[in-house]
N, C-alpha and C positions, 0 to 999 in steps of 0.2 A: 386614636392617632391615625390620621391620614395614609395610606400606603403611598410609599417613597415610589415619586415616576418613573418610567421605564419609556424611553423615548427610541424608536429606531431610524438607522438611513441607512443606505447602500451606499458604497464608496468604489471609486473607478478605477481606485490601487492600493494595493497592500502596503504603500508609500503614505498613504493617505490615515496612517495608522499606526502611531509609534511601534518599535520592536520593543519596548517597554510594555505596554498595555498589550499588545498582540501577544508578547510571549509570556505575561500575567495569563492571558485566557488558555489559552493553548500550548503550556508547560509549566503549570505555575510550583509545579515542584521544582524548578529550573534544570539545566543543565545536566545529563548522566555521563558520565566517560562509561557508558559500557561493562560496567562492574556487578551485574548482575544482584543490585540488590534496590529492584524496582520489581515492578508488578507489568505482565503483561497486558501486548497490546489489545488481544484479543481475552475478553473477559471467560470465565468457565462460567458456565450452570445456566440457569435461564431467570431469573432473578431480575428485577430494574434496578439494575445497581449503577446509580448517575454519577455516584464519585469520582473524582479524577482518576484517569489511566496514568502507569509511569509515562515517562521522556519520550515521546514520540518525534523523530528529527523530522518527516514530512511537513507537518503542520506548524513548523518553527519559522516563526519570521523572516529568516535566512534562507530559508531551502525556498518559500514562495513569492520571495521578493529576486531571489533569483532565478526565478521560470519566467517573471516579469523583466527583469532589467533585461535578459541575455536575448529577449525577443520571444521565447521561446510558446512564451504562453502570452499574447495579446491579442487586441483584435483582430487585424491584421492577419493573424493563424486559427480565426477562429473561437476564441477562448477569450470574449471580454471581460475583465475582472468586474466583480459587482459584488463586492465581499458587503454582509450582513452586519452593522455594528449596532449592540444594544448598551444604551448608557442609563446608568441610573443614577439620579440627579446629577447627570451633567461629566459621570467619569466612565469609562468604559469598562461594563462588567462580561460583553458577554461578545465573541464574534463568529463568525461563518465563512470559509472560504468559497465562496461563490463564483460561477462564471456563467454572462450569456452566449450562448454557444449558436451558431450556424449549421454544426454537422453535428455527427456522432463520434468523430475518430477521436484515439488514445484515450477513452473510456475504461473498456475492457468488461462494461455490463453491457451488452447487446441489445439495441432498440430500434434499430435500423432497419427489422420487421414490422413495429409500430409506426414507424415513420413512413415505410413505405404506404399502409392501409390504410393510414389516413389519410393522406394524399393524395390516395386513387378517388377516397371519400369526399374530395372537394375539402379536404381541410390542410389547415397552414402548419406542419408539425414545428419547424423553422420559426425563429429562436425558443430555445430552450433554456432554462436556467438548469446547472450541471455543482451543486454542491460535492467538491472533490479534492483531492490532491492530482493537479492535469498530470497528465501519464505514471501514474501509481498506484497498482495493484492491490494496495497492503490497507490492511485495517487501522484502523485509526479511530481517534474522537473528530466528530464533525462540528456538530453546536459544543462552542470552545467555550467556557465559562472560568473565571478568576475566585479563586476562593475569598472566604468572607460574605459571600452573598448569597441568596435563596438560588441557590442553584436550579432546583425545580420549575422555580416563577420565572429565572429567565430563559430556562429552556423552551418553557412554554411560548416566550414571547418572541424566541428565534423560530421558532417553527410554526407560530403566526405568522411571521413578520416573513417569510419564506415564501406562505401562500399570497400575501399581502403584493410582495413582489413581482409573483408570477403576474397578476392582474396588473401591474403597474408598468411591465416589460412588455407586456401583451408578448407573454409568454404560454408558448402551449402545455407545458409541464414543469416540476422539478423534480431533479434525479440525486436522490442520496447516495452516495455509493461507497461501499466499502467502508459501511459506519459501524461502529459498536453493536453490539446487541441489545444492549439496554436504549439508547440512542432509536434504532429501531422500532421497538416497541412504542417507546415515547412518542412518536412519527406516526405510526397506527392511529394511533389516539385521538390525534388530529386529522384523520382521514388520509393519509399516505397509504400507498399501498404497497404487497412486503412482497419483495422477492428473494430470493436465496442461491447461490452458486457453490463450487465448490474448486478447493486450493487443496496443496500437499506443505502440510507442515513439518517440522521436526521439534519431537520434542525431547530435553534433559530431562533424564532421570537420574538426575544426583550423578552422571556419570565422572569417573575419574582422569580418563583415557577413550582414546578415540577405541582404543582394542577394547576396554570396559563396554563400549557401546556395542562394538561386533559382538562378545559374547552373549549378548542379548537374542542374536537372531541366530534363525538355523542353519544348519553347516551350507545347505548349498546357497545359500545368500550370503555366508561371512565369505564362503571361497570365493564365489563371484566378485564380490568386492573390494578381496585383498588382489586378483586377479589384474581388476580394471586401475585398482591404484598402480602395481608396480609397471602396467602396460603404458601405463598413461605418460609415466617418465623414465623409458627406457632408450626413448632417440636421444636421451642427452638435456635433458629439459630439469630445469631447477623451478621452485615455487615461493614467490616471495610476498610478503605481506604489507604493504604500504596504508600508515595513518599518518598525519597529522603531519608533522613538518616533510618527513619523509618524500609526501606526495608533492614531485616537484613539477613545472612545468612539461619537460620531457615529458616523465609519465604519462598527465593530461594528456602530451600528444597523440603519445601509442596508443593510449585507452582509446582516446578520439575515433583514431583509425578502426579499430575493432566493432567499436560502436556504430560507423558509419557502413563499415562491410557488413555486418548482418544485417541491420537496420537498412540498407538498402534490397539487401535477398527480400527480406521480410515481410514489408510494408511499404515497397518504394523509394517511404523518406522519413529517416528520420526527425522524429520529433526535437530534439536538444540541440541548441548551439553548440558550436564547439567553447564561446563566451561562458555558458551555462558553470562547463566544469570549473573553468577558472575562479569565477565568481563561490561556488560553493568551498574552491578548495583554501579561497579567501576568509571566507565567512566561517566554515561550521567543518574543517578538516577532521580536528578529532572524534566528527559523529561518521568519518569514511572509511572503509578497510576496501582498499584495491589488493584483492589477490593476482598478481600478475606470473605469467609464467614464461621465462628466457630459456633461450637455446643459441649458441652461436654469438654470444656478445650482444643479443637483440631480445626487446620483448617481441614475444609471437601472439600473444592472448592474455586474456585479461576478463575479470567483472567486479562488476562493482557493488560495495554493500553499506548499508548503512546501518548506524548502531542506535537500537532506542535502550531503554532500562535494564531490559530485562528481552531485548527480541531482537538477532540478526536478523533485516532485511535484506534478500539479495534483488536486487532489482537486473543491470544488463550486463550482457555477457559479447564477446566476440572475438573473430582471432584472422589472422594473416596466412599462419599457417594451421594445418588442421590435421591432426594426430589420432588416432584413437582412444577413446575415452577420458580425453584432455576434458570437455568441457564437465563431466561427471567429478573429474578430478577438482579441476578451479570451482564450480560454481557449490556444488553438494558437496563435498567429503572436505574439502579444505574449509567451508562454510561450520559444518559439524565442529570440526576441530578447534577454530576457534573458538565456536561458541562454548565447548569445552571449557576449553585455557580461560576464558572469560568467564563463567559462572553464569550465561545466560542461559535463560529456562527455553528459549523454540528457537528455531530458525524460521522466516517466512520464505518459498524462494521464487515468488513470483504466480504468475497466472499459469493456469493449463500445466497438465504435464504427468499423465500417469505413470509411465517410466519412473517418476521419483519413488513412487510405493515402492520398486526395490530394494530402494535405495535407503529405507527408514523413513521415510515422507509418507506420513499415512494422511486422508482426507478430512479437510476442517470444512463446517459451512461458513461461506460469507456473508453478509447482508445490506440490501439495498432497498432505500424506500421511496415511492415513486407518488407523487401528486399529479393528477391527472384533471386538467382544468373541464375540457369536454365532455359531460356525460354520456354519451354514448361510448365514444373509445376507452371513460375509465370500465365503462362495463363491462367491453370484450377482455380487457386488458386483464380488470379484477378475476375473470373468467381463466383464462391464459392462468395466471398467477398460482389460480388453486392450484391447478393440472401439474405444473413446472415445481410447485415445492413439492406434492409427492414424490414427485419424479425424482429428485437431486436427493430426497431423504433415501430413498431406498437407496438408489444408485451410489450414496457416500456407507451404505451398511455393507454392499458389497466388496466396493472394492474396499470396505477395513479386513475383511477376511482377505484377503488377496496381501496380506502385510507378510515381510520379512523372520517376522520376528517369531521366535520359539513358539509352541505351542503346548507341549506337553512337559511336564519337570524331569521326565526320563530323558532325553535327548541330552546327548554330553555337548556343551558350550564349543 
């Protein structure tokens, strides 16, 4: 018998692609409230294990039609949608969030060194295709595939249909980023080339209590910790936790404010409409926990998180007023506690940030895989690459000795 076709197009919006089919590929377990009895986003071991990941809320048809409707992510900012769809005889089995891109910004894998060498080199780095979740640090599935089908054969045939692209964009590259591990390798195979960074996770160990958690580490880290908490809310400051209906417009507003003042320290400008929040808190509230923290009848601070299966996401944080180890408090130890109360297995909390290894955040690798159309620059690149994964391997063995956490069984909890 014939093998069933596999036909692919690039499409100009994530509009362009039911939230039916889209969120078949890309959740086909459906929906999690956060109940902790899903499978992490980030897989263990090193294994090509292609099987669906639990609930992931980035890659939900909600969360990337709203980066699109709120302005946020178009061309216009950079980031023209060019999502991957694979159909087999005629229905959609398989797809790619895809953007062609102008810059590098709200990435968060650094290529702006490549960009520049080639350039000097007489080459067009400009446009790029950028497989991602725009401004999202966090792990995820990339090649989104619907159960019931040869998962394998279509992954295969997104990660053709990727290269296929780049040639069709007269595009100089494609940037995987922040993909699985197994996804990764898959990417090799076809010639991608693998790079590695590295994040501060948290992870449950069956804990029962935020204090179950501290007895874990040693006394001058539980003290520090119990220290910064009760500092953090001693002006007078309360801690609340806003999901689902909860999160009313007001909120959005304050969160806005806060978003906008660091995001302006930070990086000028931020990325998100203030549309954005409305829109998600429209579509997909109960995948959001706003820890907000008031003083005076007012919120002063706030970040924002979002909930997959089995993984706090904390993605942004900011504030009006500025306390001492207020943001330690919102963004890390009140993130813990929920994930607690909730039964989820990690917390992700974003990019950068060795300060968290204090805090119980020990170092995870992340993975990005990189096709590079130009032979010469994939060569320097491939070059580059070896050097840089040693580097982050060792550098992540380090700082896990630099952890919080007990070492010996004699040490009293």
């Amino acid at each position: 018998m014939a093998s069933s076709e596999i036909t692919l197009e690039a499409v100009p919006s994530i509009g362009d692609v039911s939230a039916e089919d889209w969120d078949a590929c890309a959740n086909p377990g459906g929906r999690c409230k956060g109940a902790g009895n899903g499978t992490s986003s980030v897989l263990p071991g090193g294994s090509l294990d292609l099987s669906n990941p639990g609930y992931n809320p980035f890659v939900s048809h909600a969360f990337l039609s709203a980066v699109e409707k709120s302005g946020s992510a178009t061309i216009r900012t950079g980031w023209g949608p060019r999502h991957l769809v694979a159909k087999l005889n005629g229905r959609v089995a398989g797809v790619v969030p895809c953007y062609l891109k102008s810059h590098s910004q709200g990435e968060y894998v650094f290529d702006r060194g490549w960009a520049d060498a080639y350039e000097r080199a007489g080459g067009r780095y400009y446009p790029k295709l950028q497989v991602s979740v725009p401004f999202t640090p966090a792990t995820g599935p990339r090649l989104l595939v619907r159960d019931g089908v040869d998962r394998e054969r279509i992954m295969d045939a997104l990660a053709s249909g990727l290269i296929a692209l780049c040639g069709v964009s007269k595009a100089s590259s494609v940037h995987v980023t922040f993909a699985r591990e197994a996804e990764w390798k898959l990417l090799a195979q076809h010639g991608f080339l693998q790079r590695t960074d590295q994040q501060f996770h948290w992870r449950n160990e069956g804990f029962a209590s935020f204090d179950d958690f501290l007895s874990t580490l040693n006394s001058r880290h539980r003290k520090s910790i119990k220290r910064e908490r009760r500092d953090a809310l001693a002006p007078g400051i309360t801690i609340h936790w806003l999901t689902g209906k909860d999160i009313t417009e007001d909120a959005w507003d304050a969160f806005f404010d806060f978003y906008m003042e660091t995001g302006s320290r930070k990086w000028g400008r931020p990325y998100l409409t203030r549309e954005f929040f409305s829109l998600i808190g429209e579509t997909m509230s109960e995948d959001v926990l706003l820890v907000m923290a008031r003083r005076n009848d007012r919120w002063i601070a706030g970040a924002i998180n979002f909930i997959g299966s089995d993984t706090l996401f904390g993605r942004n944080w900011g504030a009006v007023e500025h306390h001492p180890f207020l943001h330690f408090e919102v963004c890390y130890y009140q993130a813990i506690d929920f994930a607690i109360k909730r039964g989820l297995g990690h917390v992700e909390a974003g990019a950068q940030g060795e300060h968290k290894i204090a805090r119980g955040y020990l170092p995870r690798t992340t993975h990005s895989a990189h096709f590079i159309a130009d032979p010469g620059l994939r060569r320097a690149i491939d070059d580059y690459l070896k050097r840089e994964r040693a580097y982050v391997a060792e550098a992540g063995r380090e700082l896990a000795e630099l952890g919080p956490f007990r070492k010996g069984a004699d040490e009293t909890p």
